[in-house]
C-alpha positions in Angstrom: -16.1 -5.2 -1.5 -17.3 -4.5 1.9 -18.3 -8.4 1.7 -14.9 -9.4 1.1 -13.6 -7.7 4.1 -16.2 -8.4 6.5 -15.5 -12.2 5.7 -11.9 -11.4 6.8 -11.6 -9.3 9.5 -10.2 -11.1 12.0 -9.0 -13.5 10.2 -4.8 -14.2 9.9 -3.5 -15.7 6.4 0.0 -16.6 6.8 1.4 -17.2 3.0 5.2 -18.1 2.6 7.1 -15.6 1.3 7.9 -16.5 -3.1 4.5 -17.7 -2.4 3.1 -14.9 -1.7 1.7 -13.1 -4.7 2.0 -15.6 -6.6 -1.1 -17.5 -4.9 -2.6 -14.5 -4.0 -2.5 -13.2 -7.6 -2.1 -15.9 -9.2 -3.1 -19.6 -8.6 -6.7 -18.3 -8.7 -7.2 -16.4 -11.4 -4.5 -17.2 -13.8 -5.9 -20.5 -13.2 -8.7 -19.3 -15.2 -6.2 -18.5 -17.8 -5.1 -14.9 -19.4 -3.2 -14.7 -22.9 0.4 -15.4 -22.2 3.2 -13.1 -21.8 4.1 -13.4 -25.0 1.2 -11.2 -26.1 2.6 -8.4 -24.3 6.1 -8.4 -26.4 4.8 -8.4 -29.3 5.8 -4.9 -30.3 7.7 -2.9 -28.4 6.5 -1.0 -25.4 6.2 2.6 -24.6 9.7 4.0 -24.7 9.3 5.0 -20.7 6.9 3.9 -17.8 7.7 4.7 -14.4 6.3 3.6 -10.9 5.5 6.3 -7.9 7.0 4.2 -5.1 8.4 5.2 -1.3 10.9 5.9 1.1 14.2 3.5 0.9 14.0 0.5 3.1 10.1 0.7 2.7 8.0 -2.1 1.5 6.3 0.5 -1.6 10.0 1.3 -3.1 11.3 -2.7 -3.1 7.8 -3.5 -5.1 7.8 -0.6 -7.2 11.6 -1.2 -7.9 11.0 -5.0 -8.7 7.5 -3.9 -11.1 9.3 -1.8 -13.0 12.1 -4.2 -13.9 9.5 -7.1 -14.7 7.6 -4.4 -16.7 11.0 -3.8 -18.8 12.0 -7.7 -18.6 8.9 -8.4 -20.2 8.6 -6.0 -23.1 5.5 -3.9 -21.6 7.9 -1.0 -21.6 11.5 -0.2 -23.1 12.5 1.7 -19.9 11.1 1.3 -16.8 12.0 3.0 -13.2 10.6 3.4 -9.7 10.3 6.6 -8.4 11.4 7.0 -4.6 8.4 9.3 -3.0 6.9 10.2 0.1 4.5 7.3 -0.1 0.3 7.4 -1.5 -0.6 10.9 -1.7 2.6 12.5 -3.1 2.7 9.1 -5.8 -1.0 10.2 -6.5 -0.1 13.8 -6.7 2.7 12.8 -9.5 -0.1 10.6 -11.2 -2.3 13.3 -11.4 0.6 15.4 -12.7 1.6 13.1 -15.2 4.8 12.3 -13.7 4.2 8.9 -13.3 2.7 5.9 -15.2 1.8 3.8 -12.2 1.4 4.5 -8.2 0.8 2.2 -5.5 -1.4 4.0 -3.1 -2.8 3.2 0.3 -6.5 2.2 -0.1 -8.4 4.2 2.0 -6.2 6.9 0.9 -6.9 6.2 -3.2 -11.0 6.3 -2.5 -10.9 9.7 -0.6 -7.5 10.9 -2.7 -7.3 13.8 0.3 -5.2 16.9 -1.5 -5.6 15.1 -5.0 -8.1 17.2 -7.2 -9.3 16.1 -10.2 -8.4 19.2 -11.6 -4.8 18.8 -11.1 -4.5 16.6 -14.2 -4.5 17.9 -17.0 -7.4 16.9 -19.4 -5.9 15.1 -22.4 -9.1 14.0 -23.9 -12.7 14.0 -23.7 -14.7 13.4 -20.8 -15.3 9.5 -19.9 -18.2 7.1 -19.4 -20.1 8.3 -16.1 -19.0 11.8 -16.4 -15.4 10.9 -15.5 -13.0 13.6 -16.6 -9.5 12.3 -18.7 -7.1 12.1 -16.3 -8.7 10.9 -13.6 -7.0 7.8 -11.3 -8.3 4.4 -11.8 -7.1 1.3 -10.0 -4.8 -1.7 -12.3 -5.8 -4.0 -9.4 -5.5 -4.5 -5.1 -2.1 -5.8 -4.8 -1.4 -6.9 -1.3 -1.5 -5.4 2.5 -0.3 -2.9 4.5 0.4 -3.3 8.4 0.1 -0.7 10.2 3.1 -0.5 12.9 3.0 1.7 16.2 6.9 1.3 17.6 7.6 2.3 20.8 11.5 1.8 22.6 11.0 -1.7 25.0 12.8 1.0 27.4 9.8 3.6 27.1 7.4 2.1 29.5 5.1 2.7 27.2 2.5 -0.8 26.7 -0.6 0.1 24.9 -1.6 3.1 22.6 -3.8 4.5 26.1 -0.6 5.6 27.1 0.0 7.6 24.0 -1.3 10.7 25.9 1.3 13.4 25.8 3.4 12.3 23.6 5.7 13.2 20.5 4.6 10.9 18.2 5.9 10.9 14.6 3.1 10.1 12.1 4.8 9.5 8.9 6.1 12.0 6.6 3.8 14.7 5.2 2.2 13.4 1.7 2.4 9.6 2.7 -0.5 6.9 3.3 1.2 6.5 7.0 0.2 9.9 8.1 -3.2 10.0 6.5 -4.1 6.5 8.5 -2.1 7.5 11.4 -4.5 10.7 12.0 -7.8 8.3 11.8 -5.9 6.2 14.7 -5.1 9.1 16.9 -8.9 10.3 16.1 -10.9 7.5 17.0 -8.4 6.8 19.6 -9.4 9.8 21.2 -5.8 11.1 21.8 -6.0 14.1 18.8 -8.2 17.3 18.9 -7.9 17.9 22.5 -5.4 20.9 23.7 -1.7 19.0 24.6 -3.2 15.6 24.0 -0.3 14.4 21.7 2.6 16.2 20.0 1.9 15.1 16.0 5.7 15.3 14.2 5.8 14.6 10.3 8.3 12.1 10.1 8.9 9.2 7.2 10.5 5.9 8.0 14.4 6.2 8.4 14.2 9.6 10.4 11.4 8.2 12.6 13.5 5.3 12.7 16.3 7.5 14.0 14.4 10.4 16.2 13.0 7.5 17.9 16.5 5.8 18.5 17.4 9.7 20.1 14.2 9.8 22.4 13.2 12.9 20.1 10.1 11.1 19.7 8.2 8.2 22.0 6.2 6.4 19.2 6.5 6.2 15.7 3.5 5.2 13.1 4.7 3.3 9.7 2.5 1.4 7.5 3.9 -1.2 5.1 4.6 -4.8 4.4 6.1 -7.2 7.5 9.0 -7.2 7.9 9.9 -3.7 6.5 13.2 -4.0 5.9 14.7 -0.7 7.8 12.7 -1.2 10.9 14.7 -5.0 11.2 17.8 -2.9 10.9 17.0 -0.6 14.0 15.3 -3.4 15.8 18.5 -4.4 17.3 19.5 -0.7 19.0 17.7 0.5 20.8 14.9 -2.5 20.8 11.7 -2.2 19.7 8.4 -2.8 20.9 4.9 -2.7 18.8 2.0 -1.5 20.4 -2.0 -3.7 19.8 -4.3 -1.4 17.8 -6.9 -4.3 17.3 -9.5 -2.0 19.5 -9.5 0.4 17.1 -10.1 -1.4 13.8 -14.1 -1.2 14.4 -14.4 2.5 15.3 -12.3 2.8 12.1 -14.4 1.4 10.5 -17.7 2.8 11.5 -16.2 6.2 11.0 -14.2 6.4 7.7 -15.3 3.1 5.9 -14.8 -0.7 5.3 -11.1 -0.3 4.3 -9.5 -1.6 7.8 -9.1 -5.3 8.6 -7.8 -7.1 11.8 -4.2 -8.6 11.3 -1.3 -9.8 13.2 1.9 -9.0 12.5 3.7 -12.1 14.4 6.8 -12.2 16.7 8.8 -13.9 14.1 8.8 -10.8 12.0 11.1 -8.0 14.8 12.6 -10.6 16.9 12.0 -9.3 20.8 9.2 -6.7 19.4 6.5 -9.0 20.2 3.6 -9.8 18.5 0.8 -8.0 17.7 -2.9 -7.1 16.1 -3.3 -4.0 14.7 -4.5 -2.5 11.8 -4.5 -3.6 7.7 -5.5 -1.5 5.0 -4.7 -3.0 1.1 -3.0 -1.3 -1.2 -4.0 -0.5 -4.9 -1.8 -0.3 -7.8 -3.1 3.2 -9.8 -3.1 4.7 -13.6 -4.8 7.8 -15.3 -7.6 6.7 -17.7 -6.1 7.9 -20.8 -3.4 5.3 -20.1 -3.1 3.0 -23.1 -5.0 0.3 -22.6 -2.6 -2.5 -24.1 -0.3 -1.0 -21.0 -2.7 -1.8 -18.6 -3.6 -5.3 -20.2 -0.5 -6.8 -20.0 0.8 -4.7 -16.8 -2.1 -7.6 -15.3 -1.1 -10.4 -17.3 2.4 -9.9 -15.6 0.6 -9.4 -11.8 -0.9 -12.7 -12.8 1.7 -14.8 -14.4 4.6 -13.5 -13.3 3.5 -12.6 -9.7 6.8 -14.5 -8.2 8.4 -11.4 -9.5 6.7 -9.2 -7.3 7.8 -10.2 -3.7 10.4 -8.1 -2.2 13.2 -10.4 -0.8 12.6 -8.5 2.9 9.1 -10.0 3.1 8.3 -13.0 5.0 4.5 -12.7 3.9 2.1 -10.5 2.5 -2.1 -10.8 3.9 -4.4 -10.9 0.7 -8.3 -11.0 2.1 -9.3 -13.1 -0.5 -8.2 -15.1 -3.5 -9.7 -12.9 -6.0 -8.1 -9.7 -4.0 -6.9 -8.3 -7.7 -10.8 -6.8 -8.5 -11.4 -5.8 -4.6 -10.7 -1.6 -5.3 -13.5 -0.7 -3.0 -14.6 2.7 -4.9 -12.4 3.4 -6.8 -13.1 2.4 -10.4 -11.0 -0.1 -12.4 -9.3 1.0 -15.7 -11.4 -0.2 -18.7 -8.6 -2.2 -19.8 -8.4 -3.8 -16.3 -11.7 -4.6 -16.2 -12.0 -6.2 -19.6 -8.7 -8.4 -18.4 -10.6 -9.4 -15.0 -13.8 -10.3 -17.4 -11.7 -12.7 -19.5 -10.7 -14.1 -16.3 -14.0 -14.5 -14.9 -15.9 -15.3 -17.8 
């Protein structure tokens, strides 16, 4: 893992949009060649799955939404739904709980799973190989990646996150990825822990989005996929600017782990915001490991073969770091089931 993302830090992959996870997920490995879908309807599904999404307007609810109705398309389930959240830790938090089948979570967030315990899911069977207790979360696969935006007004004066100092700044809703990698920013940054360095304000997208538009707040952290489709919507009033956090991808790094990457999120995406390097971390999609494992099998068959399903209509392009970005979880373990589909892959 830390391989893979050494090789592309600071490297841009621009991928056209129905292209996206579709060569990312799929030109490689279902090249190698998995069973075809038509394994995966040959009885009928669970009766309900559901997918721990986001916030509306936010990149996590427009791919959980589209998952769940490939996952119900395709016979994996008989009823499928996305669940709107407050982004990784609350969708881990329902995992845990049971109260969802799937969760896409924030990678650095999945690994440390900050205000997850184990204990919170209930144990439904014995313990695991390697001492793992039923219940635990396991990664399905690395899906695509996060960008991490810093928006400023173009009126605020503000140019680069030095001069953050003193101000509000919203830091995404309490129980999402956003605020979770939004604190290891402001840390390394230097700008949190000191007495009246910065003003931290738990806000989610839309009413960062509009406490920004107000002045209530100067700068507002969001991570998700480029363009996320809300953020095009305010672009226009009052005008938007995103700040370069491309200095603070190594201290990141030295500090909480190998999970940040260098990428550029390009002037085409917020026409007038500029362009500008900040900060990727990938995203995992996330089961219990007392999930049945034919679920998990052909939840990856459909990533694979049916990836063009995947790619939310807002997106002009997703950054994988590499080809074979499915088996990348970092420390988190894959689900058995994954694993054995990724093996049948690879040989």
């Amino acid at each position: 893992m830390r391989r893979d993302l050494q090789h592309s830090v600071g490297r841009q992959h621009s991928v056209g949009r129905r292209g996206v996870l579709k060569s990312g997920l799929g030109l490689v490995l279902g090249a190698v060649g998995l069973p075809g879908m038509a394994a995966c309807t040959a009885s009928p599904g669970p009766a309900r799955v559901s997918v721990a999404g986001g916030e509306a307007g936010g990149f996590y609810l427009e791919f959980a939404t589209l998952l769940a109705e490939s996952l119900q398309r395709h016979g994996i389930a008989q009823r499928a739904e996305a669940l709107t959240t407050g982004g990784s830790l609350d969708n881990m938090k329902r995992l845990a709980a049971g109260e969802a089948t799937f969760a896409v979570a924030l990678l650095d967030a999945a690994v440390h799973q900050p205000g997850v315990p184990q204990e919170a899911a209930p144990p439904t069977g014995p313990p695991q190989a390697g001492g793992q207790p039923a219940g635990a979360m396991l990664a399905v696969g690395k899906v695509y990646e996060n960008y991490v935006h810093c928006l400023v007004r173009r009126d605020s004066g503000i140019g680069n996150y030095t001069d953050l100092k003193g101000r509000r700044i919203g830091i995404g809703e309490a129980g999402s990825g956003t605020s979770l990698t939004a604190g290891r920013i402001l840390d390394v940054s230097g700008l949190a822990g000191s007495a009246g360095a910065v003003t931290e304000v738990n806000l989610g997208l839309n009413d960062g989005l509009a406490a920004l538009r107000r002045k209530a707040v100067d700068v507002l952290f969001w991570s998700g996929g480029v363009p996320t489709s809300a953020i095009t919507e305010a672009n226009d009033e009052p005008g938007l600017r995103l700040l370069d956090l491309s200095n603070l991808v190594r201290p990141l790094r030295e500090r909480f782990g190998a999970f940040y990457d260098r990428v550029l999120i390009p002037g085409s995406a917020y026409p007038g915001a500029g362009s500008a390097w900040t900060v990727g971390v990938g995203n995992l999609l996330l089961c219990r490991d007392d999930l049945d494992g034919d679920i998990v099998r052909n939840t990856v068959r459909l990533l694979v073969d049916h990836a063009d399903e995947l790619v939310p209509r807002s997106s002009l392009g997703v950054q994988f770091l590499s080809p074979d970005t499915l088996i990348n979880t970092a420390d988190l373990p894959l689900h058995p089931a994954a694993a054995e589909a990724y093996r049948t892959l690879h040989g």
